[in-house]
N, C-alpha and C positions, 0 to 999 in steps of 0.2 A: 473073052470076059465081057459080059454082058454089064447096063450102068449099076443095078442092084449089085453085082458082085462086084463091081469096082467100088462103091459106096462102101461096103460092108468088111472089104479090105483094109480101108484106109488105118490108121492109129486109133489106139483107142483115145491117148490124148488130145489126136485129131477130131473126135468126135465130139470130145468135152468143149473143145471151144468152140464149136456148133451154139453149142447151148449156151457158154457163156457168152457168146456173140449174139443172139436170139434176145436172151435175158437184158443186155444193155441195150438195145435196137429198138426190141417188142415190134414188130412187124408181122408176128407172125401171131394165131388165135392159139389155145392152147392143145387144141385137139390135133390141129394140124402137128404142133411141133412132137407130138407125142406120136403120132405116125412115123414122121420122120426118124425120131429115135429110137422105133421099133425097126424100121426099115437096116438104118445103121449096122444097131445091134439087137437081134432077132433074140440072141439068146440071155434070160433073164439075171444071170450072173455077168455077164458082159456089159447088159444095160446099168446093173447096179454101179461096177468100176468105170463106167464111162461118167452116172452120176455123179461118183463121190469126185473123180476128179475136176470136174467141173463145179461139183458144191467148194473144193479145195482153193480154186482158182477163185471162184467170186468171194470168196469168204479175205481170200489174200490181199485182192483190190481192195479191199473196204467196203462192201455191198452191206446192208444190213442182215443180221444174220434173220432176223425175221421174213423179211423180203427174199432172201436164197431160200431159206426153209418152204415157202409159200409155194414157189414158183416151179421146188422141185416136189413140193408133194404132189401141186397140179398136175404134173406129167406121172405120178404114179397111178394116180387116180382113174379108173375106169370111166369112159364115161357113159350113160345112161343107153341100153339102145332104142335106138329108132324105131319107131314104128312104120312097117314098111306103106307104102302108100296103096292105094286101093283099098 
């Protein structure tokens, strides 16, 4: 097993608190963490239940629900691409 398939393995609740961890930290830009939880969970129904339970988790804490809302749309959001150089 290679680190992608080890990552990809893990719980999905294991991945939710990536983010909830990420979210209280912020260490991390948003594009990056949005790779990351592509990398995690590849497939688009998988990344949603990885969401919701980490929207579940910060919402339980006490986060603002505006501030969770924010922070998980950012990572839905595509972002812009690049223009390659040259």
């Amino acid at each position: 097993m290679n680190e992608l398939e080890a990552m990809r393995a893990l719980s999905p609740e294991t991945k939710a608190l990536v983010l909830v961890s990420e979210f209280e930290l912020r260490r991390m830009p948003t594009f990056q963490l949005r790779a990351v939880l592509e990398g995690l969970a590849p497939d688009a129904e998988e990344r949603k239940a990885v969401m919701d339970m980490a929207e579940r988790r910060l919402r339980e804490s006490g986060h603002p629900p505006e501030q969770v809302a924010a922070f998980l749309t950012g990572l839905l959001a595509t972002a812009p691409p690049q223009p390659l150089p040259g």
